[in-house]
C-alpha positions as CSV (number, residue, x, y, z in Angstrom):
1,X,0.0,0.0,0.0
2,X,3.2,2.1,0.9
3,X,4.3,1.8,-2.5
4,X,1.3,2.3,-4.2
5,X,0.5,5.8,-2.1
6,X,4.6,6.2,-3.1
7,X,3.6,5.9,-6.6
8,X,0.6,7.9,-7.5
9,X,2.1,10.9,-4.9
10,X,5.0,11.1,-7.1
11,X,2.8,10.9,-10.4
12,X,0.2,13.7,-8.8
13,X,3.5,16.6,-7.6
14,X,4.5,16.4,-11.4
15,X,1.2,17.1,-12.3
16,X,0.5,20.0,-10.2
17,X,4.2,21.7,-10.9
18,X,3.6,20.8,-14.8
19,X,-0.3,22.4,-15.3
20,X,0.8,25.9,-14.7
21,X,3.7,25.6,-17.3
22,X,1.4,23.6,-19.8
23,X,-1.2,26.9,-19.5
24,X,1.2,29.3,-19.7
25,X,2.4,27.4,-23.0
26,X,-1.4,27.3,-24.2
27,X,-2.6,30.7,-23.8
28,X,0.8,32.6,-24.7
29,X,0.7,31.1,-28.2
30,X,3.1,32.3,-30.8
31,X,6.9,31.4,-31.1
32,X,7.1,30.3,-27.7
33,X,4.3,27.4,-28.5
34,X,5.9,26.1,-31.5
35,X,9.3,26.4,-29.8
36,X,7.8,24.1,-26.8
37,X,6.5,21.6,-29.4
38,X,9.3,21.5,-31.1
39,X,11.4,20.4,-28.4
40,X,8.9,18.2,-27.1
41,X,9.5,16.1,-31.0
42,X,12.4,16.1,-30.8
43,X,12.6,14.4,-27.4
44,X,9.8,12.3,-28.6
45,X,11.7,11.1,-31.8
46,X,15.1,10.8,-29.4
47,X,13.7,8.5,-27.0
48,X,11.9,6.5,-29.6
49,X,15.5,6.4,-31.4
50,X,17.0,4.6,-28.2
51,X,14.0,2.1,-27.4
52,X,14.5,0.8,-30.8
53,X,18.4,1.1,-31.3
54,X,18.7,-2.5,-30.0
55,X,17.8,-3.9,-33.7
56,X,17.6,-0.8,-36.0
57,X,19.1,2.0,-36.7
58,X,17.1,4.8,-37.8
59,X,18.8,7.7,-38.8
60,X,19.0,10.5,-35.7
61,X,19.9,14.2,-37.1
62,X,17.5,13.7,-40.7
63,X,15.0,11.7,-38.3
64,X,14.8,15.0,-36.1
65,X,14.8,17.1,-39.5
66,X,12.0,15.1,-40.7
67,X,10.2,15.3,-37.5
68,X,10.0,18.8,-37.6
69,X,9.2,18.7,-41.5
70,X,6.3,16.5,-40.2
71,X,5.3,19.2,-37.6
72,X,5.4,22.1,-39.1
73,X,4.5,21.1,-42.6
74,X,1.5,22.9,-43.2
75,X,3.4,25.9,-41.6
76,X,5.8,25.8,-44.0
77,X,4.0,25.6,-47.0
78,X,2.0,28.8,-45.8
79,X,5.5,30.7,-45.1
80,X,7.4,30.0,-48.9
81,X,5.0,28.9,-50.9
82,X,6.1,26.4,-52.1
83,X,4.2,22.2,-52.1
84,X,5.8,20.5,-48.7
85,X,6.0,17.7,-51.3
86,X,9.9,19.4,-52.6
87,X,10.6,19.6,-48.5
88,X,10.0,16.0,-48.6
89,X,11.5,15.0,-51.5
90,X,14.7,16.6,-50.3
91,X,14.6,15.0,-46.9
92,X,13.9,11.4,-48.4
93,X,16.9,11.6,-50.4
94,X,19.2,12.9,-47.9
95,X,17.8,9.4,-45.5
96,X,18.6,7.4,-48.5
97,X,21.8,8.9,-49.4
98,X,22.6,8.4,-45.4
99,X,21.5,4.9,-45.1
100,X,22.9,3.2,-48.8
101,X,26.6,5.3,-48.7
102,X,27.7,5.9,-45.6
103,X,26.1,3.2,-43.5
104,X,26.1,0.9,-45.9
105,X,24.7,-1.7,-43.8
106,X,22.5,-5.4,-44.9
107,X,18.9,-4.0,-43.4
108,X,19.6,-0.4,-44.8
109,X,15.9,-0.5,-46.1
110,X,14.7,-1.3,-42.8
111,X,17.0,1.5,-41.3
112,X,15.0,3.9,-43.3
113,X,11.3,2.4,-42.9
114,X,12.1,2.9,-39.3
115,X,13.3,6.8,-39.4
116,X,10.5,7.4,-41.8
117,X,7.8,5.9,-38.9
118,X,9.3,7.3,-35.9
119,X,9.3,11.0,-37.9
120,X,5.9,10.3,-38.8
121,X,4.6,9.4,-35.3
122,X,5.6,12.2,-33.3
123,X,6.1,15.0,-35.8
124,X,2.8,14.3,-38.0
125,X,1.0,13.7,-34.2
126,X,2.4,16.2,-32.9
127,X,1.4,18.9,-35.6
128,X,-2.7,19.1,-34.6
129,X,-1.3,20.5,-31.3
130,X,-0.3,23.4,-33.7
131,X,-3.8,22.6,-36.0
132,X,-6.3,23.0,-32.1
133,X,-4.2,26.1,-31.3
134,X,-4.7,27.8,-34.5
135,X,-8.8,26.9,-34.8
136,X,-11.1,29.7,-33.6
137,X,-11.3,29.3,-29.5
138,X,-8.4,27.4,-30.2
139,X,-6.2,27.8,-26.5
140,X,-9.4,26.3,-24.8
141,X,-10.3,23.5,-27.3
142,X,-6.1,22.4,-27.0
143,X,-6.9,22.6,-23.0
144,X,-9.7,20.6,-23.4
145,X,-8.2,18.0,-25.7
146,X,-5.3,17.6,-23.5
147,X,-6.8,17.5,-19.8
148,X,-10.1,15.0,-21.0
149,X,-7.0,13.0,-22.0
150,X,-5.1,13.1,-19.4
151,X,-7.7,13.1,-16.6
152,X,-8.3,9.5,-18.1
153,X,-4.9,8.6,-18.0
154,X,-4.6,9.8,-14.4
155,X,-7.9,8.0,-13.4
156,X,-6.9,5.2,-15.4
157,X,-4.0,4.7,-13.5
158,X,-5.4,5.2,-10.1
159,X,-7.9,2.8,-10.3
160,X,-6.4,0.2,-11.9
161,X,-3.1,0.7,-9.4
162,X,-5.5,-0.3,-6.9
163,X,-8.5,-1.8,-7.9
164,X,-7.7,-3.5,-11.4
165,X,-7.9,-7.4,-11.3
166,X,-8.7,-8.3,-14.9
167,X,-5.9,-8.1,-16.8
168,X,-7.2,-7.1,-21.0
169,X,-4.0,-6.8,-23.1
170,X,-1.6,-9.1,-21.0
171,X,0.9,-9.3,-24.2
172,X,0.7,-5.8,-25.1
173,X,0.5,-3.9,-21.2
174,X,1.0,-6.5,-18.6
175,X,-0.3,-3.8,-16.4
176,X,-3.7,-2.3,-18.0
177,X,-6.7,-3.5,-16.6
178,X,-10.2,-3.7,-17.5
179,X,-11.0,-1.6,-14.1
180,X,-8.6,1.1,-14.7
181,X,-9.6,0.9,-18.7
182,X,-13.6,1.3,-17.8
183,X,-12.1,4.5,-14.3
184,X,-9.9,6.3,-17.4
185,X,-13.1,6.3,-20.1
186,X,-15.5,7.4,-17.0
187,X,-13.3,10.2,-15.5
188,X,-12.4,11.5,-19.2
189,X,-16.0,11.8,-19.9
190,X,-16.7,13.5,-16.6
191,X,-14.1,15.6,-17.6
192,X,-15.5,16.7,-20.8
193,X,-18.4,17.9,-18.9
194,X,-16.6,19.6,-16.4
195,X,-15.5,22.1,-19.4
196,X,-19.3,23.3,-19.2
197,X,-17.6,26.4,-17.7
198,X,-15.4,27.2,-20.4
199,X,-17.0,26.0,-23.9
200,X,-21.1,26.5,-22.7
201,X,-22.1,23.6,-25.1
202,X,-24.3,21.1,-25.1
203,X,-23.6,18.9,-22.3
204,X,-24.0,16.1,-23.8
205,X,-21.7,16.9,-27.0
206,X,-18.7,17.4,-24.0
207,X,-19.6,14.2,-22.5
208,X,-19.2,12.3,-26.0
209,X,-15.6,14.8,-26.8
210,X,-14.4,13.4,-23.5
211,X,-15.6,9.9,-24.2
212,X,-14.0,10.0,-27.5
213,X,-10.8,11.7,-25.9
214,X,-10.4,9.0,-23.4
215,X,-10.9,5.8,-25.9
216,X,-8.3,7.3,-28.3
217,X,-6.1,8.5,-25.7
218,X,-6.2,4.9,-24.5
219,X,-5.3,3.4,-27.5
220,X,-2.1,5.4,-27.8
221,X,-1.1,4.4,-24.5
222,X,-1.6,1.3,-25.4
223,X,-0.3,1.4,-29.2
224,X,3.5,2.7,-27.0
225,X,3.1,-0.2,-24.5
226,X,3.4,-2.4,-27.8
227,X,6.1,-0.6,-29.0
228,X,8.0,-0.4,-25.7
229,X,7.2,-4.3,-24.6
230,X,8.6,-5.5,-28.2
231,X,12.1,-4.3,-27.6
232,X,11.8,-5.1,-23.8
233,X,11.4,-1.8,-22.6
234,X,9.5,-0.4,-19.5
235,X,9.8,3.4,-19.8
236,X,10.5,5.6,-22.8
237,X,13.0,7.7,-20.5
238,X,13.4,9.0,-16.6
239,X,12.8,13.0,-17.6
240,X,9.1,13.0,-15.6
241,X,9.3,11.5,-12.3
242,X,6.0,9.4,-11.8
243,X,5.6,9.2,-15.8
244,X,9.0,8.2,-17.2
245,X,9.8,9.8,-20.3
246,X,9.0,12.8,-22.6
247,X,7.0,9.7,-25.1
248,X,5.1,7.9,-21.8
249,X,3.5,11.7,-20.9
250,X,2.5,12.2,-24.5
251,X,1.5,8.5,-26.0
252,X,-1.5,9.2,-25.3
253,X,-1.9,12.4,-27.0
254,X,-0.6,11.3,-30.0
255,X,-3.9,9.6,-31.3
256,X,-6.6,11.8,-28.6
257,X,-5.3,15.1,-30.0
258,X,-6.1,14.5,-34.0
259,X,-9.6,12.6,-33.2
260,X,-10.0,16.0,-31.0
261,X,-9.0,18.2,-34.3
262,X,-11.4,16.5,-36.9
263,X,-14.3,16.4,-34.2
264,X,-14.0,20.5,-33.6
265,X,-13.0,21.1,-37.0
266,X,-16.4,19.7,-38.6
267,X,-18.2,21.2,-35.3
268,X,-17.1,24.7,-37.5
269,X,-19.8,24.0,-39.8
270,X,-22.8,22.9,-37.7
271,X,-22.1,26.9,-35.9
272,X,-21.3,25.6,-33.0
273,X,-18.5,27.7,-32.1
């Protein structure tokens, strides 16, 4: 029980010392947002880098180039006018390039495939945090896209620390549970609600947002457990205490936050924003 309490105490103090930062982030906007996320791909696509260095090889310094190609694509087509499709092009042929002359190596194609997913993951991902932002209302709708998913991660985790008993995906997570699975949908829903306050909706439009937030946010939690338990790995990194690494605070983001785009982006056209 001890270690349990131990646990989740740890877990909650980086939560509370994190909110104010993630806020300020939020509502400042700008240069200083895209700088954050930025630096949070990068992280993402290092981390990634060393959880699957133990086979592959993925290129690091055009993976992170890619990465931010991936993130900040639609930025950068706006900026020169020019189709992110020669950005691309460029970038592919400086991986290949890497991979067939100077590594020269027998699973060369794999090498690649690998950079080209891991770039993909976190920088395409990571780009609707840039895509909420920028939508009308946008520092609330990233607020509530990010805290309905994280609410259910916390819940999640608190009731299946102590209450879970069934275990659902013993070969993907040996430690998700059907209680804490059925806790984290709950408390994201409840969540979505709870942003009555901010975005005066129809209640029952949060509760499904929330819903939705929680099942997807789920999923990429547990599309990283996979990812993690093939290469025999229990945490992306030791930067969050309670959490682990930069990846194991934002798996679950990284499918919640584009469901969370498309659903307010086609709420545009029924008015109601």
């Amino acid at each position: 029980m001890g270690e349990k309490f131990e646990k989740i105490k740890i877990r909650a103090i980086t939560i509370v010392i994190g909110i104010p930062f993630v806020l300020l982030i939020i509502y400042q906007g700008g240069i200083f947002f895209n700088i954050t996320i930025a630096l949070l791909a990068i992280l993402g696509y290092v981390e990634l880098c060393n959880i699957v260095k133990i086979d592959y090889e993925p290129s690091l310094m055009l993976g992170i180039v890619a990465s931010l190609f991936f993130l900040f694509e639609k930025t950068l087509q706006e900026s020169f006018f020019v189709e992110e499709r020669i950005f691309f092009t460029f970038i592919l042929i400086a991986i290949f390039m890497e991979h067939f002359l100077l590594k020269n190596k027998k699973n060369s194609i794999i090498n690649i495939a690998m950079t080209l997913f891991i770039s993909i993951y976190i920088g395409h991902f990571l780009s609707f945090l840039i895509e909420i932002r920028n939508l009308p209302h946008g520092n609330t709708l990233l607020v509530f896209a990010l805290f309905t998913t994280w609410v259910s991660d916390t819940v999640a985790y608190i009731v299946g620390i102590n209450f879970g008993r069934r275990h659902i995906f013993p070969k993907v997570s040996p430690n998700k549970t059907l209680e804490g699975c059925v806790g984290g949908i709950t408390g994201g829903a409840i969540c979505g609600i709870a942003f009555y306050f901010l975005l005066p909706w129809n209640p029952f439009s949060l509760f499904i947002l929330g819903l939705l937030a929680a099942v997807s946010g789920q999923a990429g939690d547990l599309f990283e457990s996979k990812i993690k338990r093939s290469f025999n790995v229990k945490d992306s990194g030791k930067i969050l205490p309670g959490h682990g690494g930069i990846l194991d605070c934002m798996d679950s983001i990284l499918f919640s936050v584009p469901i969370m785009y498309y659903c307010f982006f086609m709420l545009q056209y029924i008015n109601i924003f």
